[in-house]
N, C-alpha and C positions, 0 to 999 in steps of 0.2 A: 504493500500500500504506500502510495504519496504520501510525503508528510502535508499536515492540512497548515492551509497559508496562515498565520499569525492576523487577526484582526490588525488592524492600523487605528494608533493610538489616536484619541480626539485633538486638533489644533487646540494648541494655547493659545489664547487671544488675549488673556490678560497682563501675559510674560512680567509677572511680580520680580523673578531675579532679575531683569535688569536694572539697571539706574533708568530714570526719569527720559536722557536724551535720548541715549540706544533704541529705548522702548517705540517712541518717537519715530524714531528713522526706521526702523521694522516695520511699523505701521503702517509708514507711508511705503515703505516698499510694495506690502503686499497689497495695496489695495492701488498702486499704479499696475503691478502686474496682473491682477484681478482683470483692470483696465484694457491691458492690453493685448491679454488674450481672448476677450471675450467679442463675439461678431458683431455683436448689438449693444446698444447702452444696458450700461449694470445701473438698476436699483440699490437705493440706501440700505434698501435690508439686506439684500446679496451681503453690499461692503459687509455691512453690521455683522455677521456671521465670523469675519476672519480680524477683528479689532476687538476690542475690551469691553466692557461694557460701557465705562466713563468716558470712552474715547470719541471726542468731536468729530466728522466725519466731514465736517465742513469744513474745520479749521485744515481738517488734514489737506482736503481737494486744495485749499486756498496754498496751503505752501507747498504742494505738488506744484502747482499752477504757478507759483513763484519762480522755481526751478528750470521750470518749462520757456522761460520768456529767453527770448534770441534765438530756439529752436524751430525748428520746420515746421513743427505740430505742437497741439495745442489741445488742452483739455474740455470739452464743450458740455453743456449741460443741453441733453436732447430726450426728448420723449419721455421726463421722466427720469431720465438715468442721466450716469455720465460717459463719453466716449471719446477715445481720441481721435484727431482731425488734423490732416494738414490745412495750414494756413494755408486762406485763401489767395496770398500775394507769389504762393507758389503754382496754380493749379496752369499756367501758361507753360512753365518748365514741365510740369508733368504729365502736359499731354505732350509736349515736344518729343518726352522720351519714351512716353508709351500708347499716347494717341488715346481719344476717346470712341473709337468706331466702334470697340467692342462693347461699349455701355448696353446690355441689354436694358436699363431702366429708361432710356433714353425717349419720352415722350411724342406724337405727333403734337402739332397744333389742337387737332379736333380733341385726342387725349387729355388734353393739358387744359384745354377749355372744360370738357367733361370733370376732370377731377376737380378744377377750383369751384365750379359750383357746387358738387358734393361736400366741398369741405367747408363752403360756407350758408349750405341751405340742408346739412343734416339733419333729422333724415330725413331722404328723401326717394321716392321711389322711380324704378326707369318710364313710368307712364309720365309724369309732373318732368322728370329729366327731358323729356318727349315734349311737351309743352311747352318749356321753356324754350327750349332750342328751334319751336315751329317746326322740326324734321324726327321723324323716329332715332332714340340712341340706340343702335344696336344689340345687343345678347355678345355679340363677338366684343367689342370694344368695353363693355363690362367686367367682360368673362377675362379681358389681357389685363385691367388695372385690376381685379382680384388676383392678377397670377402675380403679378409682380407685389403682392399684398398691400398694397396703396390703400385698397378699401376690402372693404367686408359688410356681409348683411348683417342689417341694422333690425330693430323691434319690427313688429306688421303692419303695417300701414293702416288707419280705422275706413279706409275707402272699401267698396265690395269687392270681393273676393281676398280682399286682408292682404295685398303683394307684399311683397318684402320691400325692406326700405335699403337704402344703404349707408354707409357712414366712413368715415377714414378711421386709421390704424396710427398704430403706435410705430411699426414701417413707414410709413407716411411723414409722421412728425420726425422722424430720423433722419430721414432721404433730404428735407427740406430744414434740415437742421431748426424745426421748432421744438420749444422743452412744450408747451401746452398748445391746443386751438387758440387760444388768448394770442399770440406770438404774431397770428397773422395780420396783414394788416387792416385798419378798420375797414370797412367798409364804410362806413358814412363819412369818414374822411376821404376815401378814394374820392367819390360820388361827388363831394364835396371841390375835391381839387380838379374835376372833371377826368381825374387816370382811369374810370372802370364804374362804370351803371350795369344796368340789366339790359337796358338798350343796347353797349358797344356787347356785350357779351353775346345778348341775341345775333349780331351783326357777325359776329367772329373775330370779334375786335377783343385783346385781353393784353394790354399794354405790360410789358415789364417796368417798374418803377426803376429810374437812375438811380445808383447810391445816392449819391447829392440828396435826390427827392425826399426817397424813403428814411435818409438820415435824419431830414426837414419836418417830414410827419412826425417820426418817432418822440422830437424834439418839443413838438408843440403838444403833442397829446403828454408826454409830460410835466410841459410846463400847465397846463388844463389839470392833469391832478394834482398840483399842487397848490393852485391857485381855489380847488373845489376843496 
């Protein structure tokens, strides 16, 4: 007979023998490495599993994140979790040297139009999606932003026959680097700066915001809650 393999003893996460800094710098190790092998953003509570119990989780990401600055990548808070990111002042060099052709997430227009309505008239079913757009949305064009998990079916719709509705994913909020739906931008400011109504959207019109702009909105709707 085999010998039987030895259980594997539980992580210490409170590591009481070290001193105070050591402890510290552990800490942060395992939960950059946590980081950076994981495909998707890691949850607090993931972290929480391989740190102490008294251990800030926050504090830790923020001196990760210290460490990080003049480096290519960058720690981002997305979907929820946390993930690392090359900086966006690099993404010119990185398609020079590996090209973007192979992005299977890589969006049509009609796609991209389809997905920003869903994600900002949640939920919403492919009849109303049909309505809006004045032309039938597809089964096929639904069925490729499910594959690429952008969206997923949503509650039943209270219209007859109960259709499914749909909604965006936590995929979604990744790919487009948001931590919530909050992240996007308003809408009634779009509407408001004339970038994006219902009208240009029915139209096929879905304007990207210049940094500049979006910097300018982000800007002023802060200053609006401050001022509220």
């Amino acid at each position: 007979m085999g010998r039987r393999a030895r259980p594997k003893a539980d992580l210490d996460t409170e590591l009481a023998d070290l001193p105070p800094e050591l402890r510290w710098r552990e800490w942060m190790g395992r939960v950059e490495a946590v980081i950076f092998a994981s495909p998707g953003p890691v949850t607090r509570e993931a972290l929480a599993r391989v740190v102490g119990r008294d251990c800030s989780i926050d504090l830790l990401i923020d001196d990760i994140r210290d460490e990080l600055r003049g480096r290519p990548y960058e720690l981002v808070s997305v979907a929820g979790g946390w993930q690392h990111r090359t900086r966006k002042n690099f993404a010119e060099a990185i398609r020079a040297a590996i090209g973007a052709a192979g992005d299977h997430k890589a969006l049509s227009q009609t796609e991209a139009l389809i997905l920003a309505c869903i994600a900002y008239y949640q939920p919403i079913n492919r009849s109303e999606l049909s309505s809006f757009f004045g032309k039938e949305v597809s089964r096929d064009t639904i069925a490729r932003l499910r594959g690429l998990e952008f969206v997923a079916a949503g509650p039943r719709s209270p219209q007859l026959g109960a259709p499914y509705t749909y909604v965006t994913t936590k995929a979604f909020l990744s790919h487009f680097s948001l931590e919530t739906l909050r992240d996007l931008p308003d809408m009634e400011m779009l509407e408001e700066a004339g970038l994006l109504s219902k009208d240009k959207m029915l139209a096929g019109e879905f304007p990207v915001l210049a940094s500049d702009e979006a910097d300018q909105l982000e800007a002023d709707r802060d200053e609006d809650d401050h001022v509220t």
